[in-house]
N, C-alpha and C positions, 0 to 999 in steps of 0.2 A: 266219722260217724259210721257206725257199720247198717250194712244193708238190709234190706227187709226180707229175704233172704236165711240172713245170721239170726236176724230175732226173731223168726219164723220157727228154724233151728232148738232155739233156746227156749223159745216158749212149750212147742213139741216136746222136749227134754223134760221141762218142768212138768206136764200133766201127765206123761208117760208116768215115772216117777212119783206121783203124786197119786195116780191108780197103782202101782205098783206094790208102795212103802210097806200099804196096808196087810197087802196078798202076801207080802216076803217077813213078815213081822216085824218091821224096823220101823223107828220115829220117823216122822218126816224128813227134820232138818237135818238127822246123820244121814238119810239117802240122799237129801238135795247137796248137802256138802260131798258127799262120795261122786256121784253123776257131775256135781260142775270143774271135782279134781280131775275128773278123769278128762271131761271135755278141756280144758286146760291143756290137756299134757298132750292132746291131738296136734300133731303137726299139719300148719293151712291155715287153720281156723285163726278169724281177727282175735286178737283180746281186744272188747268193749270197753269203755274209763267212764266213768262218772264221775260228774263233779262233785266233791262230797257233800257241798250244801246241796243238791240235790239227794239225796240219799237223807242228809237229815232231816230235810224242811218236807220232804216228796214221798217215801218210804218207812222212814220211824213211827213218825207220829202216830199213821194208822194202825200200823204191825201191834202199837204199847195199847192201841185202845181197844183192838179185836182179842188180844190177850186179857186185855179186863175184865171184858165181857163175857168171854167165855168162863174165867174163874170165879165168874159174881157166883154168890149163893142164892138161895133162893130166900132166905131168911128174912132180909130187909134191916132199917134202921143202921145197926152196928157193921152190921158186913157190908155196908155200901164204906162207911170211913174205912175198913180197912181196907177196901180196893180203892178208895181214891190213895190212900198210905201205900202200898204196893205200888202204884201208877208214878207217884211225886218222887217216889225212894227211886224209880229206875229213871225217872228222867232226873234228878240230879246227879245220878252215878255214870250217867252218859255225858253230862254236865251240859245237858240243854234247860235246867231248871235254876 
């Protein structure tokens, strides 16, 4: 289990970067995937493991619904089936559906 510390570290990393993304013109997830290769390739630093039902059951679910939401339209009726069809299409393609 790594220390509090390390996710202290990591978390720091994450909002640095997350103020940052915007300032430097870059998506979010190419900066957070850029910042966590780099923290990676540091020499010292623990590599964390998660158990991947954690990750699917802890981290996905909410990730597919805050994605939802944020793409609903404003329109109603029909654009709600297609965000619940976008939501169902990406969780069977993950193969939790």
């Amino acid at each position: 289990m790594p220390s509090l510390e390390v996710l202290l570290l990591l978390l720091a990393a994450i909002a640095v970067t997350a103020i940052a993304a915007p300032r430097l013109r870059l998506p979010l997830p190419i900066a957070l995937t850029g910042v966590g290769l780099v923290l990676a390739l540091v020499p010292g630093l623990p590599h964390p493991r998660l158990d991947p039902d954690v990750v699917l059951l802890g981290f996905l679910p909410p990730l597919l619904y805050a994605d939802v939401e944020t793409r609903r339209p404003e329109v109603g009726g029909q654009a709600d089936l297609q965000d619940v069809d976008l939501f169902l299409g990406r969780a069977k393609g993950l193969g939790i559906g």
